[in-house]
C-alpha positions as a printed Julia matrix, in Angstrom:
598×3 Matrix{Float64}:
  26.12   21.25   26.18
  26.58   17.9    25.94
  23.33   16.43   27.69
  21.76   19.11   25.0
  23.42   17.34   22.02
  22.33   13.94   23.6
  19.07   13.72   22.04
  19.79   15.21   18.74
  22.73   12.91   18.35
  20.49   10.12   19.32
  18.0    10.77   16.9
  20.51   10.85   13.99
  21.57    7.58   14.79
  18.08    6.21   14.53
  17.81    7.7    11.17
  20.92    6.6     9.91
  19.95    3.14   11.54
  16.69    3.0     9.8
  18.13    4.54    6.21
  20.86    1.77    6.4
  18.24   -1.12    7.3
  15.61   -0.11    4.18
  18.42    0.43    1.85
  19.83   -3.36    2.93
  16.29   -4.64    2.36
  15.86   -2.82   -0.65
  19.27   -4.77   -1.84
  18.12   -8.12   -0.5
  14.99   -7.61   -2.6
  16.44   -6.52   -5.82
  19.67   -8.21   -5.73
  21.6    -7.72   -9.41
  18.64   -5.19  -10.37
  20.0    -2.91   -7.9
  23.77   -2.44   -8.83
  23.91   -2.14  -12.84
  22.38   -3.14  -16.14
  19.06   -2.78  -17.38
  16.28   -5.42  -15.73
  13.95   -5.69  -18.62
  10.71   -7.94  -18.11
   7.23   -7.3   -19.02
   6.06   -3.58  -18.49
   9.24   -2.45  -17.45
  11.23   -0.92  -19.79
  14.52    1.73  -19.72
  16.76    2.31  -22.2
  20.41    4.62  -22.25
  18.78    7.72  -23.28
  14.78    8.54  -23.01
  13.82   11.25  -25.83
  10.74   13.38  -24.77
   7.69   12.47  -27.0
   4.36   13.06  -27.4
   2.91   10.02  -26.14
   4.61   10.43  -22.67
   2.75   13.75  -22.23
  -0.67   11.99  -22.97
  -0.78   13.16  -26.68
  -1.37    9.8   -28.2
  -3.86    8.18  -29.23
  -4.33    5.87  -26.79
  -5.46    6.42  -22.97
  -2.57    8.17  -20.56
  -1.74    5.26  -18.65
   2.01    5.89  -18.44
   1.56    9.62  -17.67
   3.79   11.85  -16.53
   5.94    8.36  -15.44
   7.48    8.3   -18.79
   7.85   12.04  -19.13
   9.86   11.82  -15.79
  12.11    9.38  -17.27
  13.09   11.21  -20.5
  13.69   14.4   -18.25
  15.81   12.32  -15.66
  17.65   10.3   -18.8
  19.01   13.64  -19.93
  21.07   13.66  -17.03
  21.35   10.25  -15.84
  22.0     7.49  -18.35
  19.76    4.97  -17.71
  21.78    2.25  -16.61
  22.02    4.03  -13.25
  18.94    5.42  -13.68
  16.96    2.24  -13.39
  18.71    0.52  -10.96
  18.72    4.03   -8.77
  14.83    3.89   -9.03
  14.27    0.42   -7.89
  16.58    0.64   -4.65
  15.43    3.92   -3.99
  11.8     2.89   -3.82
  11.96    0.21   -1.9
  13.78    1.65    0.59
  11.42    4.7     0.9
   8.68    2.24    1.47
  10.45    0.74    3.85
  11.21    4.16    5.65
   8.13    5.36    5.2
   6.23    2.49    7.53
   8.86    2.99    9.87
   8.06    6.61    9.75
   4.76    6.02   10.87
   5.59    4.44   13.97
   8.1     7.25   15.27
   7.56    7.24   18.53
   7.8     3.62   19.01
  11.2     1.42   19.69
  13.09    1.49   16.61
  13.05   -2.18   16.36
   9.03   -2.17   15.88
   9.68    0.14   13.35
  12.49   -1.9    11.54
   9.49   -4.15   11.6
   7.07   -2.29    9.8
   9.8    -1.53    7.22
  10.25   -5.01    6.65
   6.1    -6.09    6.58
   5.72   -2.98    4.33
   8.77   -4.03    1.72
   8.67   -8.12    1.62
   4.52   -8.79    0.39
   3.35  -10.79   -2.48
   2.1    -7.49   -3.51
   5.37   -5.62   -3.79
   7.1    -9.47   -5.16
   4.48   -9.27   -8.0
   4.25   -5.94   -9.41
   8.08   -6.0    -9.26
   7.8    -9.05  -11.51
   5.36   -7.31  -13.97
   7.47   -4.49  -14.03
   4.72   -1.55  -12.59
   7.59    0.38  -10.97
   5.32    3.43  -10.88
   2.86    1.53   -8.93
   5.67    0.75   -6.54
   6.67    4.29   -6.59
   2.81    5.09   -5.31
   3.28    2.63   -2.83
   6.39    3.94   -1.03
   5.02    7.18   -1.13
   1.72    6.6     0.52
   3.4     6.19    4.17
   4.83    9.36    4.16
   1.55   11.37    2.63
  -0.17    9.22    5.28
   1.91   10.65    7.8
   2.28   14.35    6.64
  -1.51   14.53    6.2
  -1.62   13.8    10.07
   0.73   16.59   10.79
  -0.78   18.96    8.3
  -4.62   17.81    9.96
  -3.03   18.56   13.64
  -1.71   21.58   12.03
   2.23   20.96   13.25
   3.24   21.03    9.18
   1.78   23.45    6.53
  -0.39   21.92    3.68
   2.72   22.55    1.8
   4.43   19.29    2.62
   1.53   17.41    0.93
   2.39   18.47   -2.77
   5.55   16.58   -3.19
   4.9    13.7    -1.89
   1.46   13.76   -4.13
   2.75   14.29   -6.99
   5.53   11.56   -6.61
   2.52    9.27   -6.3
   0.78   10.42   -9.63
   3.32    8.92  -11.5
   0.76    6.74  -12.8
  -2.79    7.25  -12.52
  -3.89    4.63  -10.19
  -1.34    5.58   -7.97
  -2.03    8.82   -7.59
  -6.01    8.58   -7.15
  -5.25    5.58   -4.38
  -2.53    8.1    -2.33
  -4.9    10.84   -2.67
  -8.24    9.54   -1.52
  -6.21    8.02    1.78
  -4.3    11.0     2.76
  -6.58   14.01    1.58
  -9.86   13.07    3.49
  -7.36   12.63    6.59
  -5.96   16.13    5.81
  -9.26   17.88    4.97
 -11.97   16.93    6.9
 -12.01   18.07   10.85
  -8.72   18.8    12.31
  -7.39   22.13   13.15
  -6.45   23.09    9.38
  -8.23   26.43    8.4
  -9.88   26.09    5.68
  -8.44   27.69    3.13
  -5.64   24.97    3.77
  -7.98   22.23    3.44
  -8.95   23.96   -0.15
  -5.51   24.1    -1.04
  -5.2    20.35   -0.55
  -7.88   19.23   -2.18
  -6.59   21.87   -5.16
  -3.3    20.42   -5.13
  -4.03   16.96   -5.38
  -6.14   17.92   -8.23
  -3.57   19.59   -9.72
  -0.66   16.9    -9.63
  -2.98   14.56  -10.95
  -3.69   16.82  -13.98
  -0.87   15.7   -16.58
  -3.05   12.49  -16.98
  -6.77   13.57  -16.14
  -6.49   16.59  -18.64
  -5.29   14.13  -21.73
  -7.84   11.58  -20.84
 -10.56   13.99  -20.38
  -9.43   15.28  -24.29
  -9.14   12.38  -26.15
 -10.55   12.32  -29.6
 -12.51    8.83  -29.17
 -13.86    6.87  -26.33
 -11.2     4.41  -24.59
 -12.91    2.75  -22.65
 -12.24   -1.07  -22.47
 -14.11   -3.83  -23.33
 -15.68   -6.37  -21.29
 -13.31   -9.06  -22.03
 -10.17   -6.51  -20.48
 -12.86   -5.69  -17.78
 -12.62   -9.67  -16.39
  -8.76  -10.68  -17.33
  -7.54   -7.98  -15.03
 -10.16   -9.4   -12.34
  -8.04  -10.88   -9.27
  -7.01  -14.76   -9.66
  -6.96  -16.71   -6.64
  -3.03  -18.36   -5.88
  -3.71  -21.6    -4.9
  -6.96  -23.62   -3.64
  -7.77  -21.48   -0.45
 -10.42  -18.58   -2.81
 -10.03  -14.94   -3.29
 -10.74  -13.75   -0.04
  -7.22  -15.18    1.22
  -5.24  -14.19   -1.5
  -6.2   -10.34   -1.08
  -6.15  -10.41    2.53
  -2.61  -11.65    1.89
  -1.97   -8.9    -1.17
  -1.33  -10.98   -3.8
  -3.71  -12.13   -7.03
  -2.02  -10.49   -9.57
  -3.61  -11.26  -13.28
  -0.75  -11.83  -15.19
   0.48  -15.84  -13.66
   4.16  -14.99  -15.17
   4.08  -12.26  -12.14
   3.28  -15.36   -9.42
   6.2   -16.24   -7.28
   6.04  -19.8    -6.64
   5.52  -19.69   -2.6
   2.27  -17.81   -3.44
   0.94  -21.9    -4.76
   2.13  -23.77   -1.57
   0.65  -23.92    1.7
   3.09  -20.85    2.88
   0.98  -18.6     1.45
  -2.85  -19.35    3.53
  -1.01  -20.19    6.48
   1.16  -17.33    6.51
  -1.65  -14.91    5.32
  -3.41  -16.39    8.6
  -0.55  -15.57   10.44
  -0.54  -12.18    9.27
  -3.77  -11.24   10.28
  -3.54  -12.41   13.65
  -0.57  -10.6    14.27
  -2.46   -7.45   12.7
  -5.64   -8.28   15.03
  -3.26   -8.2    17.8
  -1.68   -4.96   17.14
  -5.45   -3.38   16.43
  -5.31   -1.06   19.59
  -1.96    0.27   19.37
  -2.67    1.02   15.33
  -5.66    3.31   16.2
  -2.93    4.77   19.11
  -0.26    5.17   16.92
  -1.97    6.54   13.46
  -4.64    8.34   15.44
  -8.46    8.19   14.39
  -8.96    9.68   11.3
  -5.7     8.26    9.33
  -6.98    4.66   10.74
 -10.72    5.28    9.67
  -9.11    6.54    5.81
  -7.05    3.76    5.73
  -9.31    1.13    7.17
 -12.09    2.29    4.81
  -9.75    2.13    1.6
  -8.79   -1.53    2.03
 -11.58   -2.65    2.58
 -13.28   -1.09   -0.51
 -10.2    -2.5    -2.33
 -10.41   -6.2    -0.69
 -14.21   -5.61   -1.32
 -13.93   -4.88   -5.08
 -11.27   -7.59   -5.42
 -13.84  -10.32   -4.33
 -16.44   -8.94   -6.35
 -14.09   -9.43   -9.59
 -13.27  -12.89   -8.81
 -16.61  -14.2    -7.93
 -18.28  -15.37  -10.79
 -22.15  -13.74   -9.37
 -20.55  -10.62   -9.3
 -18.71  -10.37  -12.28
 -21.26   -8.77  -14.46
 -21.73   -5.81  -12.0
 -17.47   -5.56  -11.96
 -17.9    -5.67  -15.73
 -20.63   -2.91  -15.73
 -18.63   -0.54  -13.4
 -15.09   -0.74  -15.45
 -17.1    -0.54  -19.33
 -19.87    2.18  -18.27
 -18.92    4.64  -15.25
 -16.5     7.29  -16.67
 -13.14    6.46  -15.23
 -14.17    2.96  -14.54
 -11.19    1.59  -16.55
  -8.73    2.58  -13.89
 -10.59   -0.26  -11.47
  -9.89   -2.9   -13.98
  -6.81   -4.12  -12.63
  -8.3    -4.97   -9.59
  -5.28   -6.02   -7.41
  -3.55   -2.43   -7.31
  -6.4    -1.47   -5.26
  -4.9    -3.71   -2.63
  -2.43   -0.67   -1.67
  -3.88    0.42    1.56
  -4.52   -2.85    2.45
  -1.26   -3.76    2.26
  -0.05   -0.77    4.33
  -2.46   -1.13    6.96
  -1.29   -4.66    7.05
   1.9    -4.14    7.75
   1.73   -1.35   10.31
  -1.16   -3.42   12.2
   1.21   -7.02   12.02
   4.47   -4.95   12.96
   3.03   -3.14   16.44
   0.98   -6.91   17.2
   4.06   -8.44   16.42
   5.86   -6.32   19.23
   3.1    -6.93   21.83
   3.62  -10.5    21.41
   6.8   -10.14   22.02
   6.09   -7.8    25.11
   3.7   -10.49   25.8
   6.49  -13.21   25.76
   8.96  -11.13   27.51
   7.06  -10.44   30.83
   5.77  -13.76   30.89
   9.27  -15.07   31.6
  10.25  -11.9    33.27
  12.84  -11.53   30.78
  12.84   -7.78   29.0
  15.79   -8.45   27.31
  14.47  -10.9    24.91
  11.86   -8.25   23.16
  14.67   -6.97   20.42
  15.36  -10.83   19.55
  11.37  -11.66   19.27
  11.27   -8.5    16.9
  14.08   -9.72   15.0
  12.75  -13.31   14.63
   9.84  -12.08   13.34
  11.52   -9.59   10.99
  13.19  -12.69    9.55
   9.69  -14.84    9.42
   8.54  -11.96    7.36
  11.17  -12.67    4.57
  10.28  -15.75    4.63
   6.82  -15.74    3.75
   7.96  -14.89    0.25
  11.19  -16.5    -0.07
  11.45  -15.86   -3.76
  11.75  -12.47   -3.7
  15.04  -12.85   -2.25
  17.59  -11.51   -4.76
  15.48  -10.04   -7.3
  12.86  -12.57   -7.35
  14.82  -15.81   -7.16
  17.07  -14.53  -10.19
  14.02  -13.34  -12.44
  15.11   -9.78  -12.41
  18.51  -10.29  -13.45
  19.86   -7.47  -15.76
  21.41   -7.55  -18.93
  22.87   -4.82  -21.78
  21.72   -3.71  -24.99
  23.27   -5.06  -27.89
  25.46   -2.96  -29.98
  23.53   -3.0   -32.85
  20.52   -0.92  -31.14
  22.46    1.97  -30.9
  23.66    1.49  -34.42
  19.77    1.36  -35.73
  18.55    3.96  -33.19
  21.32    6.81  -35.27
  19.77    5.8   -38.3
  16.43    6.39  -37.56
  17.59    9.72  -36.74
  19.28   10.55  -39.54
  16.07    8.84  -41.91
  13.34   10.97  -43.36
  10.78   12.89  -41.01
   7.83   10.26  -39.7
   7.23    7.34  -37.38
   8.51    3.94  -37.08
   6.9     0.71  -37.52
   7.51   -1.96  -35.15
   7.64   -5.51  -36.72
   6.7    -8.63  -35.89
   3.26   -7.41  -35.06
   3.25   -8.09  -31.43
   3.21   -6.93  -28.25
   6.16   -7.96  -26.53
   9.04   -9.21  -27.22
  11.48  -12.27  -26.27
  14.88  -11.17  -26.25
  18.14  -14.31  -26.36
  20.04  -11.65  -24.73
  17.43  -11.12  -22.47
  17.26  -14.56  -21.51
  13.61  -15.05  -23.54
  11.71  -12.75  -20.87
   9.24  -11.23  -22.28
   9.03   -7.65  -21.92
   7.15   -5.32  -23.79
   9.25   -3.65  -27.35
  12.01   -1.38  -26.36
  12.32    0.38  -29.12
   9.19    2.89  -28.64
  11.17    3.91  -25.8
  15.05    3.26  -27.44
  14.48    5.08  -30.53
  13.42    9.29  -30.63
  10.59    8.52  -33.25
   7.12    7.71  -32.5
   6.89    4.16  -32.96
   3.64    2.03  -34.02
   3.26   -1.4   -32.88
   0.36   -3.88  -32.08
  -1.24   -2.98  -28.93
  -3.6    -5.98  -28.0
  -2.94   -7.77  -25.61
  -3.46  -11.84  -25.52
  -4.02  -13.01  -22.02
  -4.36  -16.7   -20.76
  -7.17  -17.46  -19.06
  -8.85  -20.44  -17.2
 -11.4   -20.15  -19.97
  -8.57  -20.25  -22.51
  -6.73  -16.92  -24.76
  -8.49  -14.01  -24.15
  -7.71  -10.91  -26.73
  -8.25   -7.3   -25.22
  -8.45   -5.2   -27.74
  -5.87   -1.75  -28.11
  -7.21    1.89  -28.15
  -5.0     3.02  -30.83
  -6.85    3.8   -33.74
  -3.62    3.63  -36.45
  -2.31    0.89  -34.93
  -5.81   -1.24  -35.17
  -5.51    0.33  -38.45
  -2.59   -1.24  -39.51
  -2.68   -4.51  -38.06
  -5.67   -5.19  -39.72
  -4.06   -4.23  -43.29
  -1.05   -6.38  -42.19
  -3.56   -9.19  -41.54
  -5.05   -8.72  -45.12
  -1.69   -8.54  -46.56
  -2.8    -5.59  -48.69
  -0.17   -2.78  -47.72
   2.19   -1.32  -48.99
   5.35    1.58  -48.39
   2.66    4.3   -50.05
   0.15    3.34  -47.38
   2.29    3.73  -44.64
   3.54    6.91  -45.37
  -0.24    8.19  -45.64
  -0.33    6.91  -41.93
   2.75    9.12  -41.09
   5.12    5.98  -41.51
   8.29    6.62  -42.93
  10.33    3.33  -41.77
   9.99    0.01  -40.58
  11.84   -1.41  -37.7
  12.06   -5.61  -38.13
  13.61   -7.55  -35.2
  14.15  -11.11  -36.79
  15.17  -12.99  -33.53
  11.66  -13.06  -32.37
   9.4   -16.44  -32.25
   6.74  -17.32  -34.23
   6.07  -17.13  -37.99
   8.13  -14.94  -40.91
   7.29  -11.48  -40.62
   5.4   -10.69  -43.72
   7.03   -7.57  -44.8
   4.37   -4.17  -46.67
   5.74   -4.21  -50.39
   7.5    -1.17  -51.95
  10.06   -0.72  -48.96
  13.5    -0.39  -49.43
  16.68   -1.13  -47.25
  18.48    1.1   -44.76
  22.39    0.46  -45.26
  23.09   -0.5   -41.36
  26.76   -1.24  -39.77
  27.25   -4.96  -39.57
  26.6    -4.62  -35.57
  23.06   -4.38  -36.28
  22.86   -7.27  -37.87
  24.23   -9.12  -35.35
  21.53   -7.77  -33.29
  18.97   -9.13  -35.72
  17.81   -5.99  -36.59
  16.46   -4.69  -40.07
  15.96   -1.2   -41.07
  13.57   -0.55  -44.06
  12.66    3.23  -45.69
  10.11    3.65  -47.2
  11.4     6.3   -50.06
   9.9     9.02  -49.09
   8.8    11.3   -46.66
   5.75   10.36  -44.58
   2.63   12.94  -44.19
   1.05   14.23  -41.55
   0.0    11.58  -38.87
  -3.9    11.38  -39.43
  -4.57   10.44  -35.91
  -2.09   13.3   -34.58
  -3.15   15.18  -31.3
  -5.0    18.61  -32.31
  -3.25   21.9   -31.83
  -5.65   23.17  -28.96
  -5.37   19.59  -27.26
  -1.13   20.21  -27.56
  -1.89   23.2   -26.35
  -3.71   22.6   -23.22
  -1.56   19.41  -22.31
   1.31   21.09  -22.18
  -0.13   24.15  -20.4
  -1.36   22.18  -17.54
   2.02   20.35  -17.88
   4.53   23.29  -17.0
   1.89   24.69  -14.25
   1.74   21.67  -12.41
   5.89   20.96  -12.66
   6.16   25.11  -11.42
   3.55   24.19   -8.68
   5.51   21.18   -7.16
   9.23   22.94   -7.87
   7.44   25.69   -6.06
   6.46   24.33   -3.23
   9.19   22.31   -2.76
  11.67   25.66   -3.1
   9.44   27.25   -0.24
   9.78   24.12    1.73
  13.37   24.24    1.72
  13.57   27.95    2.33
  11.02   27.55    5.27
  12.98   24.19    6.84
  15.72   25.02    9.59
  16.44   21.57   10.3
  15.97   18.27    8.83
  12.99   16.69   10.25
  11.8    14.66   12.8
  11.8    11.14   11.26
  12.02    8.73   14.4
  11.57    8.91   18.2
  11.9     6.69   20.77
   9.84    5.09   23.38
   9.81    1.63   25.66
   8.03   -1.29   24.74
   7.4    -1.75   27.95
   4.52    0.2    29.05
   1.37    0.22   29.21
  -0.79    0.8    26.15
């Protein structure tokens, strides 16, 4: 009996072992962002309590570039205020990344794998869209591992094409991520293998499907969206320091935004470990192709390279017209744009590839002073010289993540916006985002389309510094282009707005820059003296507002929210017959020596 427990007991230790070390990194990474508060900076936004609205379906006006992530977050907020619920998503992500490399070396020594959790979780990748606040990208990103690895199973047919569904449509939280998950796992899933095929269909159906809550809206938009030629080349990959854009993507980084830089991605740690890097990963070439088998490594391999490929193209000034062609003309092209998500696979295959040529350098090292023992402390070294290519993500990026709390006075404005007349809210000073004193003056784009239950309408352009100087990309909302441009004429007024479907107007006064030049006719919303401590004016504008002009049609409503409810009953679905059909949990980690022959 008990040389029968032996094994089982000796895989739960290993998970337990590996779910403690990704949830440690995940802390190490995050630092204050992980515990409490709400980390506010650039596209990431929470607030207490997310109301359901139609813009997080995909009914605005605008393209669905948020869709279903902020649908998920007003159905989670209902339960979970969103001071835990933030902080809850962050840790939880990172550590599932970190799980999910490991994961995909079961059936090595657990210490390789700790080492793939930590290559996966500490890149200039994961550093910068953490500091630009794309936590559905991240979400994407710790989900690709584990699709990775299930579409292996489900292609060797040892899982049913059920398992894939979840795990997709955790990845379609935002569109980029869920296209990038799904042409890596589904071609491994799909083509050869012994899956019959009406599995294979059923893949290819379902990855359709959880994608739908975004293609559907897009596909039904009243006007074209598709962006300009200046957006096509601000979003291109910028080089971090004088060593090109080759380096920087082979290394993951070249975000567009420069606030979203850590500051080790300028110095000479950032070539020289990238170098580093990929001769570790040329090292562990042989075992990858072992250990992932043929068709995952051919996916993979063929994925980052099309994303390193298109990264160079962007930042080469030859080939910048053809990048500029592809993301303005080809239907869909706007989702390439913002060239350095593409990186994903990349980054994973990097990762895997450094971790298992890490650990035959340290096998290497070991037998050449005939001393076994030393393997685990190699692994561990290098674990640590991992971290330390990108120092400053250390403890929520060197302190640039640090939380903070709403003032008291947004709650205050937030009930009287509820109890106003029927319409939407307009969001002044006209600007994008916002630079909070109680935020510590990050900018992060305005909370209150998220903190108040009205559709709000603010400026949605986007001013982006460039080597070439500011660089305006225009917005796709049609009102809101509408209305900036009568704000910039200075001929509006409350009778205007409410033909727009405007019924209030939402001032912050603690924001840089010059006056806010208020629309005439509006009147003052009494508001407890906690708002204005929060510099925050509320203006009516006496009356009710009419229909919004630009409002989503009925069949459009219709058909979004149809395709809506049968993807959520698809995925609840399959994950009810999953759990029905699981006996025991699975198979997460094995064991096996280092020391044998490959």
């Amino acid at each position: 009996m008990d040389a029968a427990r032996a094994p089982h007991q000796s895989r739960r230790r290993s998970v337990l072992g590996t779910a403690a070390w990704c949830l440690g990194l995940s802390l190490l990474a995050l630092g204050p962002a992980a515990l409490t508060g709400f980390t506010l900076r650039a596209d990431m936004v929470f607030v207490p309590r997310q109301v359901m609205l139609p813009a997080w379906l995909g009914l605005g006006p605008a393209l669905p570039r948020s869709v279903p992530q902020d649908a998920v977050v007003a159905i989670l907020s209902t339960v979970v205020p969103g001071v835990v619920l933030q902080p809850a998503i962050l840790m939880l992500t990172l550590a599932l990344a970190g799980a999910g490399a490991a994961w995909l070396l079961r059936g090595e020594r657990w210490v390789v794998q700790a080492l793939a959790a930590v290559a996966y979780v500490w890149t200039p990748y994961v550093a910068e869209r953490l500091l630009l606040g794309n936590w559905g990208l991240l979400v994407a990103y710790a989900a690709l591992p584990w699709a990775l690895g299930l579409a292996r199973d489900v292609r060797a047919a040892r899982r049913p094409w059920l398992v894939l569904v979840p795990v997709l449509a955790l990845a379609a939280l935002t569109p980029t991520g869920g296209l990038l998950v799904a042409a890596v796992v589904v071609p491994v899933a799909v083509v050869g293998g012994r899956t019959r095929v009406r599995s294979r269909v059923l893949v290819v159906a379902s990855a359709v499907l959880v994608n739908a809550p975004w293609i559907v809206p897009a596909l039904l938009a009243p006007t074209d969206l598709r962006p300009d030629a200046d957006g096509a080349l601000v979003f291109a990959l910028r080089p971090e320091g004088g060593w090109g854009p080759l380096l920087t993507a082979l290394g993951t980084g070249g975000i567009w935004n420069s606030l979203a830089v850590p500051g080790s991605r300028g110095t000479l740690l950032a070539p020289v470990g990238t170098v580093a890097l990929l001769l570790l990963a040329l090292l562990g070439v042989p075992a990858v192709r072992r250990v992932l088998g043929r068709a995952a490594l051919l996916s993979l391999a063929t994925a980052s390279a099309l994303g390193v490929l298109w990264c160079v193209l962007g930042a080469w000034v030859v080939t910048r017209s053809l990048v500029t062609w592809v993301v303005t003309t080809v239907p869909g092209g706007g989702l390439l744009r913002d060239a350095q998500k593409l990186l994903l696979p990349w980054a994973l295959l990097l990762a895997v590839a450094a971790a298992l040529g890490a650990a035959r350098l340290a096998v290497a090292v070991a037998r050449r002073v005939h001393e076994p023992a030393l393997v685990p402390g190699l692994v561990v070294a290098a674990a640590l010289a991992f971290v330390l290519l990108v120092p400053d993500l250390l403890l929520g990026g060197a302190g640039r993540l640090a939380p903070t709390a709403y003032p008291a006075g947004w709650t205050s404005v937030r009930q009287a916006v509820s109890e106003g007349p029927d319409g939407d809210v307009l969001l002044l000073p006209w600007s994008t985002y916002r630079a909070y004193p109680w935020n510590a003056g990050t900018p992060v784009l305005d909370p209150a389309s998220r903190f108040l239950d009205r559709t709000t309408v603010a400026d949605d352009t986007l001013v982006v510094a460039t080597s070439e100087g500011l660089v305006t990309v225009s917005g796709e909302d049609p009102r809101s282009a509408t209305v900036g441009a009568a704000l910039q004429r200075g001929s509006i007024d409350a009778a205007h707005l409410r033909a727009w479907g405007i019924s209030m107007v939402l001032v912050e006064t603690d924001q840089p820059g010059t006056p806010v030049r208020l629309p005439t006719g509006l009147v003052e919303v009494p508001l407890p003296p906690d708002a204005a401590e929060a510099d925050l004016r509320l203006l009516s504008t006496s009356g009710p507002a009419g229909p919004d002009p630009w409002a989503a049609s009925a069949l459009r409503t219709w058909a979004v929210i149809a395709v809506d409810l049968v993807t959520l009953l698809a995925v609840l679905a399959s994950v009810a017959v999953l759990a029905v059909r699981t006996t025991r949990g699975p198979k997460l980690l094995h064991s096996r020596p280092l020391l044998t022959e490959e």
